[in-house]
Backbone as ProteinMPNN parsed JSONL, in Angstrom:
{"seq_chain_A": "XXXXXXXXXXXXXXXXXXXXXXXXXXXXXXXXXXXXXXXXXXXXXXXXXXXXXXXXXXXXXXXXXXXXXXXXXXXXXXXXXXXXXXXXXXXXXXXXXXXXXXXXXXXXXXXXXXXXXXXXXXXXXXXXXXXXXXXXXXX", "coords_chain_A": {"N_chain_A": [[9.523, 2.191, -17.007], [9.578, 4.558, -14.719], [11.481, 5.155, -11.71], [10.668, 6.387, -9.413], [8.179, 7.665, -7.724], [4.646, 9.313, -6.442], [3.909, 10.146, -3.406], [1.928, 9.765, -0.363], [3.763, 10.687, 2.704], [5.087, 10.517, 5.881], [7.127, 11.966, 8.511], [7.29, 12.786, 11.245], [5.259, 12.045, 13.941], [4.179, 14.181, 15.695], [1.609, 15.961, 17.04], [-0.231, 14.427, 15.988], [-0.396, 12.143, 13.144], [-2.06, 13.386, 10.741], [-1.186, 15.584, 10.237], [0.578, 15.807, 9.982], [1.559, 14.502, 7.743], [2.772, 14.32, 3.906], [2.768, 15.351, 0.663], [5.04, 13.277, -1.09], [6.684, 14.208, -4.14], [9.165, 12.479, -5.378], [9.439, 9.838, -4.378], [11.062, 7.022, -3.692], [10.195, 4.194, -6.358], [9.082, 1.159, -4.894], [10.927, -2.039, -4.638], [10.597, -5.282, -6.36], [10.196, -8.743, -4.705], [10.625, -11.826, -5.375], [8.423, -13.177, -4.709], [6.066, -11.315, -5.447], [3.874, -8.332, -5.825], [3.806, -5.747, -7.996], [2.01, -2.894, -7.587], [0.043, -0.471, -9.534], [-1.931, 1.588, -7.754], [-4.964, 2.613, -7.819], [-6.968, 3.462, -6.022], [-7.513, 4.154, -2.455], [-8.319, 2.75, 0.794], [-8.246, 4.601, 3.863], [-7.669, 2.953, 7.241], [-8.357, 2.829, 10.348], [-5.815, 1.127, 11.638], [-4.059, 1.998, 9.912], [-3.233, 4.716, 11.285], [-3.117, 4.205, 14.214], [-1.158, 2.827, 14.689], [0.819, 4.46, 14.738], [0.622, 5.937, 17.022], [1.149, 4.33, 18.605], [3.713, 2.908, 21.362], [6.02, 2.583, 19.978], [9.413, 4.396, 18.798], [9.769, 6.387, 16.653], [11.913, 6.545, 15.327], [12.939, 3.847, 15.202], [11.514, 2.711, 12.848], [11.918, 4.452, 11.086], [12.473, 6.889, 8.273], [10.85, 9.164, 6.031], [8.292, 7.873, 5.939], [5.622, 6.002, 4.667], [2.38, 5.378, 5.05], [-0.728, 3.253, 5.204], [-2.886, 0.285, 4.363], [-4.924, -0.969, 2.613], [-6.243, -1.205, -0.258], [-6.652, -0.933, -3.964], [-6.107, -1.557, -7.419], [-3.887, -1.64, -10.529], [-1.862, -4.675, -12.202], [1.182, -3.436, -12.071], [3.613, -5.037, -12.711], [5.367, -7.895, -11.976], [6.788, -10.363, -9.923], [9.313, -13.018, -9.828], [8.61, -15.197, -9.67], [5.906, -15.458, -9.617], [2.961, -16.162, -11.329], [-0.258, -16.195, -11.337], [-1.248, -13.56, -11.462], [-1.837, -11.319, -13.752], [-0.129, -8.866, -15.921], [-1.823, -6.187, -15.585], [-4.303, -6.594, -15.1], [-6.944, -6.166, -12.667], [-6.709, -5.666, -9.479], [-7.553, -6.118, -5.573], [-6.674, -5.401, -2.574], [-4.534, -6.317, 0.96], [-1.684, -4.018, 1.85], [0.329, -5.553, 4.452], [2.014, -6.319, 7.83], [4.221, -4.462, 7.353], [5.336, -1.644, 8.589], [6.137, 0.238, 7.206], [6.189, 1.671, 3.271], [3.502, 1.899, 2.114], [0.214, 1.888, 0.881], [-0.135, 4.41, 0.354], [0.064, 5.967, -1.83], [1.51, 6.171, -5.656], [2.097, 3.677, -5.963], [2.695, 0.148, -4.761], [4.157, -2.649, -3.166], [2.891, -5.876, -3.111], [2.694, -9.135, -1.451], [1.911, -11.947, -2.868], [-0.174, -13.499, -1.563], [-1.762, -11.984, -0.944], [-3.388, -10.549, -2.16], [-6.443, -10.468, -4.576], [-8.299, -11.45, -7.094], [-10.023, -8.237, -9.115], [-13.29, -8.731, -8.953], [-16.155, -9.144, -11.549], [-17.937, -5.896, -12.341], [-17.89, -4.919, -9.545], [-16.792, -1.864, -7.834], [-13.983, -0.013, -8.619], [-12.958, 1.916, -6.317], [-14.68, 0.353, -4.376], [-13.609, -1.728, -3.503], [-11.535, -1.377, -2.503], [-11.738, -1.019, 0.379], [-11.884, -3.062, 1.332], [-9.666, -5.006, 1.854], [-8.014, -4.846, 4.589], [-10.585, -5.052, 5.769], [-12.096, -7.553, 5.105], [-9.939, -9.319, 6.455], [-11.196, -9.605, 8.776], [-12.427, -11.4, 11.715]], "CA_chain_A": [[8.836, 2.612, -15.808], [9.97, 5.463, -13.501], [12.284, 5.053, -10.957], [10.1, 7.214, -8.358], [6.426, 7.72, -7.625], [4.447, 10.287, -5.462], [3.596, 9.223, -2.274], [1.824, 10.657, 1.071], [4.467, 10.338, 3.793], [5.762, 11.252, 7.388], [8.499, 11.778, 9.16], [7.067, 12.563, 12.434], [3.87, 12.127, 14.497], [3.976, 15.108, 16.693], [0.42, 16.507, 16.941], [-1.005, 13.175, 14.605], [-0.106, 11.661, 11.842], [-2.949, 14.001, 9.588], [-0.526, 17.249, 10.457], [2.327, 15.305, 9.565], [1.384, 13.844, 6.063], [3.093, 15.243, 2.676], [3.29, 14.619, -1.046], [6.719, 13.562, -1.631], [6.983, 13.755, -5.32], [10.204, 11.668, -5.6], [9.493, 8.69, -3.339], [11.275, 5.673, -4.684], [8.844, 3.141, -6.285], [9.648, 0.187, -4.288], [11.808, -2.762, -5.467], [10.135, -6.452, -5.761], [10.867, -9.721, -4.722], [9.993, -12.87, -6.108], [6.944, -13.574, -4.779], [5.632, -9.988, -5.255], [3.379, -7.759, -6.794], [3.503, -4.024, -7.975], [0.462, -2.247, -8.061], [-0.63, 0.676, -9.676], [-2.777, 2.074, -6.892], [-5.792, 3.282, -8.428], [-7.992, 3.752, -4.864], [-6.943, 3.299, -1.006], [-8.909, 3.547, 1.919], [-7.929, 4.355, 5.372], [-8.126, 2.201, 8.1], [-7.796, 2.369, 12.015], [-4.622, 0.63, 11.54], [-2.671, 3.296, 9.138], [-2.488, 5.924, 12.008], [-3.168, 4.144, 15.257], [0.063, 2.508, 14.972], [1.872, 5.479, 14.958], [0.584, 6.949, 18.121], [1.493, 3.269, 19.815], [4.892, 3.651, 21.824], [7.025, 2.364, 19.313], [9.45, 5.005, 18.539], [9.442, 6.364, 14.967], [13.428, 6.215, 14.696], [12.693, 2.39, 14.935], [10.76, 2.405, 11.917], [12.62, 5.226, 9.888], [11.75, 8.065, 7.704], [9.807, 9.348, 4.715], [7.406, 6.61, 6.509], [4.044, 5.63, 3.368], [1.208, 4.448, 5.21], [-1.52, 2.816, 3.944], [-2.277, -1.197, 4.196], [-5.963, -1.642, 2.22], [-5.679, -0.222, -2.427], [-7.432, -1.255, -5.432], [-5.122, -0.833, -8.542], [-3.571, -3.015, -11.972], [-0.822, -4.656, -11.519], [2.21, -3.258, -13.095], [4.974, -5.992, -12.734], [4.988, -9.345, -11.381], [7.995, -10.911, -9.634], [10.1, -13.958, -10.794], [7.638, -16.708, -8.616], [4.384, -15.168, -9.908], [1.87, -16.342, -12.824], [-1.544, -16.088, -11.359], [-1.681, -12.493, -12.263], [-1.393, -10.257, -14.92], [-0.285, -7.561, -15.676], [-3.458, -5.072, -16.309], [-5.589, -7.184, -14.136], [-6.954, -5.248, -11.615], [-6.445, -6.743, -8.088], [-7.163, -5.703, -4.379], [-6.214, -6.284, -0.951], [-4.116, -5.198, 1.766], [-0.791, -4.705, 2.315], [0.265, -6.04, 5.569], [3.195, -7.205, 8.184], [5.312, -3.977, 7.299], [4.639, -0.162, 8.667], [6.349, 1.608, 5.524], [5.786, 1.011, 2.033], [2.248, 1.734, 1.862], [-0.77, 1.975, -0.187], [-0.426, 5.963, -0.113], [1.399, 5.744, -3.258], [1.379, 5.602, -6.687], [2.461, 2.01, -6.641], [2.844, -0.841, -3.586], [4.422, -4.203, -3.89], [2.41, -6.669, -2.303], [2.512, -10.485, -1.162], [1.031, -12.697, -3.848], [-1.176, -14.149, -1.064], [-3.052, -10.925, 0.067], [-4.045, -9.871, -3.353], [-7.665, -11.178, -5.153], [-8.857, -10.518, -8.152], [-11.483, -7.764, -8.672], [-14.111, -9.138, -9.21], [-16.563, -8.348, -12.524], [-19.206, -5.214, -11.388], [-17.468, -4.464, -8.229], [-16.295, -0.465, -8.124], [-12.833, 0.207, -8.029], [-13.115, 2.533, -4.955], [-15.739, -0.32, -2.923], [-12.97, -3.148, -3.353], [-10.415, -0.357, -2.031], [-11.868, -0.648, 1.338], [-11.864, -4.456, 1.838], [-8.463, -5.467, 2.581], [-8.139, -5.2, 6.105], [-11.92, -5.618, 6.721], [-11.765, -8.498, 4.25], [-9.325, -10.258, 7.15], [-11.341, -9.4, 10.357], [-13.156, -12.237, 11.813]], "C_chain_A": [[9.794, 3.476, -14.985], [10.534, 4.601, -12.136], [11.477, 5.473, -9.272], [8.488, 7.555, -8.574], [6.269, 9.166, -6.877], [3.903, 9.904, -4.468], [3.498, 10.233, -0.953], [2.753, 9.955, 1.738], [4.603, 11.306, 4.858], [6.743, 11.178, 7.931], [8.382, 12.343, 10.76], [5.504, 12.578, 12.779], [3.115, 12.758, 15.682], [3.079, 15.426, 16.651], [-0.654, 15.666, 16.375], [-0.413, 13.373, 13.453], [-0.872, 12.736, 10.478], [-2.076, 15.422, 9.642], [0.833, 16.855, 10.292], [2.777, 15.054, 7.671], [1.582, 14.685, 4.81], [3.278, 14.885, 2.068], [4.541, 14.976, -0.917], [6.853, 12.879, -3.065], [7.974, 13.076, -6.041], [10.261, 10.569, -4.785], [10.272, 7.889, -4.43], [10.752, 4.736, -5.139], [9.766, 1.964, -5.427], [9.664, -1.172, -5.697], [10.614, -4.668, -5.232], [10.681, -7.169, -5.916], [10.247, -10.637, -5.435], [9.193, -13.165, -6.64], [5.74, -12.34, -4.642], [4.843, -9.362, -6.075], [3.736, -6.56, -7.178], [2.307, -3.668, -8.363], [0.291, -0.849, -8.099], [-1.545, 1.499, -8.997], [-4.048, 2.739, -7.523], [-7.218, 3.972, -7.295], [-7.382, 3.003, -3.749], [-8.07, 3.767, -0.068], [-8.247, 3.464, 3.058], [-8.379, 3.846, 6.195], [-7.393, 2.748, 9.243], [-6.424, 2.38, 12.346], [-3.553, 1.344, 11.251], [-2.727, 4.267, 10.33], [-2.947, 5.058, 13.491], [-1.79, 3.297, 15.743], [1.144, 3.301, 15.197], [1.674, 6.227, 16.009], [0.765, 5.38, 19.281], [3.197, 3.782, 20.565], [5.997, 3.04, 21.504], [7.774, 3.796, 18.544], [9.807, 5.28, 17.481], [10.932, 6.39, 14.331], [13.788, 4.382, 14.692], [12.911, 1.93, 13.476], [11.729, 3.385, 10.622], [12.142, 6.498, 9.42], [11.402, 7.962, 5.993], [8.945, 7.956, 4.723], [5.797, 7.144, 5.172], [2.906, 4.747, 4.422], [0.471, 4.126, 4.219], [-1.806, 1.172, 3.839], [-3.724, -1.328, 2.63], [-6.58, -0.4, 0.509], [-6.538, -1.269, -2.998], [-6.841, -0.515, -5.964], [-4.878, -2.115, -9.326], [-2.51, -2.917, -11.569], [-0.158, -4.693, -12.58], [3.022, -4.151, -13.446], [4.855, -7.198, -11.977], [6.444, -9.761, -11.006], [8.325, -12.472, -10.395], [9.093, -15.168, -11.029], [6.301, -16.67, -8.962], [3.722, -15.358, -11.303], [0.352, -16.673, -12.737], [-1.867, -15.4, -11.55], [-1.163, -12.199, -13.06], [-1.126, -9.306, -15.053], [-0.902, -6.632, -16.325], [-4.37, -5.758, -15.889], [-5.909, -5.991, -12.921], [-6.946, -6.213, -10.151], [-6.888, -5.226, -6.456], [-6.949, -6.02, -3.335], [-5.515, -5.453, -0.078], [-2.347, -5.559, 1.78], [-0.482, -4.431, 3.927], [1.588, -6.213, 6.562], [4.501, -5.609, 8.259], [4.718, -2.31, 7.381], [4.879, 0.689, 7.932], [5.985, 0.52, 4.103], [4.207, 1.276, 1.755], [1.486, 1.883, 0.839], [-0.957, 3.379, -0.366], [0.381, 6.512, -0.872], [0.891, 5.457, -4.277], [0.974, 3.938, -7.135], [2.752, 1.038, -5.408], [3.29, -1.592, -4.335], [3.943, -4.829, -2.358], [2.968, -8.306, -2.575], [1.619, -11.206, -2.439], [-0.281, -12.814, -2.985], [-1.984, -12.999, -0.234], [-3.357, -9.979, -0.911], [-5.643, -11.082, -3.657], [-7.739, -10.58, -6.246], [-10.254, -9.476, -8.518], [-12.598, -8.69, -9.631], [-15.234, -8.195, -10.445], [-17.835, -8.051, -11.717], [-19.038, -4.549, -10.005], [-16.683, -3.404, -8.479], [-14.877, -0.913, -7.54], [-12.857, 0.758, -6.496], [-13.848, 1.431, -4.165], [-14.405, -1.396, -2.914], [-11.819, -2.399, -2.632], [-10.744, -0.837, -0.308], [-11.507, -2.155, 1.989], [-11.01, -5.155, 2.415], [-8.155, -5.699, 3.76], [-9.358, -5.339, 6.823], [-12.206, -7.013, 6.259], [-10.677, -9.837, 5.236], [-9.923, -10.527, 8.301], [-12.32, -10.407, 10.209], [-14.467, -11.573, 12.796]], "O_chain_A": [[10.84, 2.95, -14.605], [10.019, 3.576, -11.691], [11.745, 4.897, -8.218], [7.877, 7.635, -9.64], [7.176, 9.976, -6.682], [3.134, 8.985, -4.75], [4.31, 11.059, -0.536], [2.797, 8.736, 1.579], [4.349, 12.51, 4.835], [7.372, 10.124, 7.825], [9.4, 12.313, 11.451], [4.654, 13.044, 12.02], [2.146, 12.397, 16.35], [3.054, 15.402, 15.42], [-1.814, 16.066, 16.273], [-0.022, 14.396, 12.891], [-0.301, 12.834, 9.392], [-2.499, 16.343, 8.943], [1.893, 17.462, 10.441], [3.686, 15.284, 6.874], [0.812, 15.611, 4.553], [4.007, 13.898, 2.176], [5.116, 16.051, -0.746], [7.034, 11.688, -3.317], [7.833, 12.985, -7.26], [11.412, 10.322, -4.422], [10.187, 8.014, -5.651], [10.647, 3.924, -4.22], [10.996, 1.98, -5.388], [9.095, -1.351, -6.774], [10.079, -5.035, -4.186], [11.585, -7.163, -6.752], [9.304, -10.299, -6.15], [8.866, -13.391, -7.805], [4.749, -12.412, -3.915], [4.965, -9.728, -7.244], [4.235, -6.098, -6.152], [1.677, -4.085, -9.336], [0.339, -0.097, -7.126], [-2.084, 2.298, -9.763], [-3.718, 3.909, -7.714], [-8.14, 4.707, -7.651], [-6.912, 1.866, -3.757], [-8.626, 4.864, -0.111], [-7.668, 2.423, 3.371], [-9.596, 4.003, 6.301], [-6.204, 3.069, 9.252], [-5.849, 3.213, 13.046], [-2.488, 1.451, 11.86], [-1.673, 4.882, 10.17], [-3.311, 6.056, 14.113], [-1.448, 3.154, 16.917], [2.2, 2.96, 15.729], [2.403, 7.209, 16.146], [0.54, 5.405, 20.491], [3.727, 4.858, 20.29], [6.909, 2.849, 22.31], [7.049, 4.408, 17.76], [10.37, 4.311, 16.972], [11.152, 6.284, 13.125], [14.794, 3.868, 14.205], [13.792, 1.241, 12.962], [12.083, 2.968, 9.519], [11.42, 7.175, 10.151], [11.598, 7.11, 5.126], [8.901, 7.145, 3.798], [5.242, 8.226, 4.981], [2.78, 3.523, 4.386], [0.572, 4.351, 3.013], [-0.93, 0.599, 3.19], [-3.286, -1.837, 1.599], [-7.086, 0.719, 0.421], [-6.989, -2.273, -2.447], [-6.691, 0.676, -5.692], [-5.333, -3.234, -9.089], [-1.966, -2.006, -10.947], [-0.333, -5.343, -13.611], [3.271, -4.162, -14.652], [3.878, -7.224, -11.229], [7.315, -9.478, -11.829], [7.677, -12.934, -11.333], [8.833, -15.834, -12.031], [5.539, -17.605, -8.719], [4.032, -14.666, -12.273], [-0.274, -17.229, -13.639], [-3.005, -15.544, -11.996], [-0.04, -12.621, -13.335], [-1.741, -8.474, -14.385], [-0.622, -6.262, -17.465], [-5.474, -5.511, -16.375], [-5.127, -5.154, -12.471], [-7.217, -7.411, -10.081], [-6.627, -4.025, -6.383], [-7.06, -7.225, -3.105], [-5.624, -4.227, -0.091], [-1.793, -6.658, 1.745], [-0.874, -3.449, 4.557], [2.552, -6.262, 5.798], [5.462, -5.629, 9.028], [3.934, -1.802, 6.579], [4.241, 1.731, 7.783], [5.696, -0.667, 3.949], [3.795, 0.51, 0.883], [2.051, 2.029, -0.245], [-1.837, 3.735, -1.15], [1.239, 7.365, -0.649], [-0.05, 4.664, -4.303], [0.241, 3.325, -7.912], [3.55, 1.78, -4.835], [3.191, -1.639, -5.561], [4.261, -4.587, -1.194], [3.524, -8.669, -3.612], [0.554, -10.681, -2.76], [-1.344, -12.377, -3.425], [-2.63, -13.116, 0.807], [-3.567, -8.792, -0.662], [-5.834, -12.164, -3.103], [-7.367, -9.428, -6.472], [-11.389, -9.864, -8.242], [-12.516, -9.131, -10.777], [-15.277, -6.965, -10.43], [-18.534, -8.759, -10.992], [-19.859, -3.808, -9.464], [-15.779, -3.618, -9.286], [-14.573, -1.664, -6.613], [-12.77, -0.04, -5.563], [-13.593, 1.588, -2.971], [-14.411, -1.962, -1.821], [-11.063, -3.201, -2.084], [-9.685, -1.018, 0.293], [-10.905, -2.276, 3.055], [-11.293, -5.891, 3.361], [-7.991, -6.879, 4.07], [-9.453, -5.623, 8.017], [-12.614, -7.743, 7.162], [-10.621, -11.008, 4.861], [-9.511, -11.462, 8.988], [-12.992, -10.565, 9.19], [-15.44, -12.271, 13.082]]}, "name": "protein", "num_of_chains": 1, "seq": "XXXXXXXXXXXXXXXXXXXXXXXXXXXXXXXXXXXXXXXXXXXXXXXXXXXXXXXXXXXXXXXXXXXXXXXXXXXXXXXXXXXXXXXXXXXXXXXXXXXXXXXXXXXXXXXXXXXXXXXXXXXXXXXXXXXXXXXXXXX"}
């Protein structure tokens, strides 16, 4: 497996986040831990969340650069950490990821939380299970 992915990112949010956003064809795939997933991204949708955090008045040297939004993907999961044996890998799974403003689902590949993945379900479109993740939490 590749070392690096392609991945929408930003590095500032002068004018909005949508005038900021660029394929960076060398992102680094991210590294997992334990209790982690990697996922092949195969569909993301945008939410609310991916750009209204970036116009809050946290400032973006906080957070860092070549910033991946993105919390709520449908994709198979490539790799499984040390702690994990409820999935597989080539299952398809979706959900959101959560808790952390880089790293996102506008990527090749995410590593998620064991516990904010599901499995897709049989009959359910890749792209419709894409959207669920963070609506999938709202009460």
């Amino acid at each position: 497996m590749a070392s690096t992915m392609k991945a929408w990112q930003y590095n500032s949010t002068k004018g909005g986040i949508e005038k900021n956003l660029q394929i960076n064809d060398a992102a680094p795939q991210p590294t997992l831990h334990d209790e982690q997933i990697l996922i092949q991204v195969h569909a993301m949708a945008i939410n609310p969340v991916d750009h209204k955090v970036t116009e809050g008045p946290m400032p973006l040297r906080l957070v860092g650069s070549d910033i991946t939004p993105g919390a709520d993907f449908c994709g198979k999961v490539a790799k499984v950490g040390k702690k994990v044996d409820e999935f597989q890998i080539g299952e398809f799974v979706f959900g959101a990821k959560v808790g952390a403003l880089t790293g996102g689902s506008l990527a090749q590949y995410v590593a998620v939380e064991r516990n904010m993945l599901a499995t897709l379900p049989e009959g359910v479109k890749v792209e419709d299970a894409a959207g669920v993740g963070i609506v999938g939490l709202t009460e």
